[in-house]
N, C-alpha and C positions, 0 to 999 in steps of 0.2 A: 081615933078621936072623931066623932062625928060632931059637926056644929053648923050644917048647913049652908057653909063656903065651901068656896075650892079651897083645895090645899094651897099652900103658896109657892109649892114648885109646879102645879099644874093651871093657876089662875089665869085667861086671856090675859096676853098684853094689851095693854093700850099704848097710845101716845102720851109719854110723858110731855107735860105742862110746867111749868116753872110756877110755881102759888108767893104768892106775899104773904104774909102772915096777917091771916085773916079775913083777906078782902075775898076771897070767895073765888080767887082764879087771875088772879093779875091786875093788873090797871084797871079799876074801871069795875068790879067783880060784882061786890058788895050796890053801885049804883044798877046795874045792869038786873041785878037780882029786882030790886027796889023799880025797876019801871022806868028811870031816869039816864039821860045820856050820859055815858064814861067821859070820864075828862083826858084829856090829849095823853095822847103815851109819853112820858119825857125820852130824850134821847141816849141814847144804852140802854134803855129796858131789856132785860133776856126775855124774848117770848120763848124761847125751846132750851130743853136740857139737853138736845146736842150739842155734843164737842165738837170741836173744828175737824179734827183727826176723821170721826164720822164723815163728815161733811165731805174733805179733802176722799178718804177712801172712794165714797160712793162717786164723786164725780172722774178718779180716776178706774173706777168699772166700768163707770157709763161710756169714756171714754175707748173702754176697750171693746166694750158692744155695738157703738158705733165704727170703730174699726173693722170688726167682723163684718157688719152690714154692706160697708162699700169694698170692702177685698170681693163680698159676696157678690154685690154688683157688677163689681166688673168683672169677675169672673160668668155672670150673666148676660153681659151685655156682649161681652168678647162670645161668646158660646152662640147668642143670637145673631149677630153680623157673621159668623162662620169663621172666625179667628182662632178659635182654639182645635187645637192641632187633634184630639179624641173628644168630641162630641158627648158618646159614651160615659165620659168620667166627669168630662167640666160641669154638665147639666146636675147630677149629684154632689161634688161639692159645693157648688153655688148654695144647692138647699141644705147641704150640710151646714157652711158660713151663714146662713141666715137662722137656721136653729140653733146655733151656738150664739146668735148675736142678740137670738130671744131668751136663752137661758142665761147668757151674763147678763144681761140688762134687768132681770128677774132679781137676779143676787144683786144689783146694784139699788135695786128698791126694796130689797129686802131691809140692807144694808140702813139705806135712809130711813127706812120706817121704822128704826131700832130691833128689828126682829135677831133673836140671837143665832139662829138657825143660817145665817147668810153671812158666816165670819168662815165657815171650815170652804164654802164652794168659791169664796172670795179669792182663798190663801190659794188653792187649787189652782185656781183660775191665772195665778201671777205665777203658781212657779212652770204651769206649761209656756206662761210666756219667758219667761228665763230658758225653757229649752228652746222654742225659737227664736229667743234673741240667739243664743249657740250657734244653733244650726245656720245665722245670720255671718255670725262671723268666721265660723267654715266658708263659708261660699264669699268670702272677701266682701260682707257688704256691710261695712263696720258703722257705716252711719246711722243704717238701720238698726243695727244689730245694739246701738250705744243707747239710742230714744226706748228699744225696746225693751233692754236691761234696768235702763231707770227710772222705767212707771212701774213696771215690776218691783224693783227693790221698794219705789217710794210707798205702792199699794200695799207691798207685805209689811211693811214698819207703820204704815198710818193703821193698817185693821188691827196690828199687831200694838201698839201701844196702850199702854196704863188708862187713860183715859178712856178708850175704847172698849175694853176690857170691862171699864167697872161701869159703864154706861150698860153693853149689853149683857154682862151678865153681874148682877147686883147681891151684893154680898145677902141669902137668905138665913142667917143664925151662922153658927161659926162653921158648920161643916157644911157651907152651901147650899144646901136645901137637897142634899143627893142620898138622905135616907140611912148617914151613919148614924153610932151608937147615939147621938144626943136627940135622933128625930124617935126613939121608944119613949 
């Protein structure tokens, strides 16, 4: 079918908008349009169609990208005062801990920006930390190992809920938009 659109499993995303019905984009839409100041937002207005779930996910990524950054840190900073016992290896993973803490923080805006592409590097993302929370409590450091298993469990159940799910990926016809018999 050719009709001068994208397809609707291939259209850019945008930033979904919450609309009222009719006013042209929320509060204020229809005046804005018209040249004239929007009247006060009342309180509760949704200005975003994200879910909390979203919201909670991506701040427990971000979470984990800023972790990566200061282990990075200090694994740099011990490197440069001459603390770490092979020079050789701490100066590589300090850079390694920092492009890990640029590519979770990537999935964590992903994540926010509603991009559907940033739920599989998410899930990824939590269950290596479920392996070093393990490798935490092998080495008897159970406190550690307890904080690290529960941003993990909480991040894989908040990207993983219903809510989340139909946020980033939106029901396109009944067979998803992924080209079975009803897309001939």
């Amino acid at each position: 079918m050719i009709t001068g659109e994208w397809p609707a499993a291939r259209r850019p995303r945008r930033h979904r908008r919450s609309r009222a019905v009719g006013d042209g984009g929320g509060p204020g839409g229809a005046a804005r349009e018209a040249g004239r100041a929007a009247p006060p937002v009342p309180l509760g207005w949704n200005v975003s169609s994200r879910p909390i779930t979203i919201t909670l996910a991506a701040a427990v990524q971000a979470l984990v990208a800023a972790a990566l950054a200061v282990g990075g840190g200090y694994v740099l900073i011990g490197t440069l005062l001459g603390e770490a016992a092979d020079a050789g290896s701490a100066l590589p993973l300090a850079v390694l801990a920092f492009g890990a803490a640029a590519a979770v923080g990537y999935t964590a805006w992903g994540l926010w920006t509603l991009h559907n592409w940033a739920r599989t590097p998410v899930v990824l993302t939590h269950v290596f930390v479920l392996v070093v929370a393990y490798y935490m409590v092998t080495s008897e450091q159970y406190a550690i190992a307890a904080v690290l298993a529960a941003a993990a469990a909480a991040g894989i159940a908040l990207v993983l809920a219903p809510a989340t799910t139909a946020t980033l990926f939106p029901a396109e016809g009944h067979d998803g938009g992924r080209g079975g018999p009803s897309a001939r």
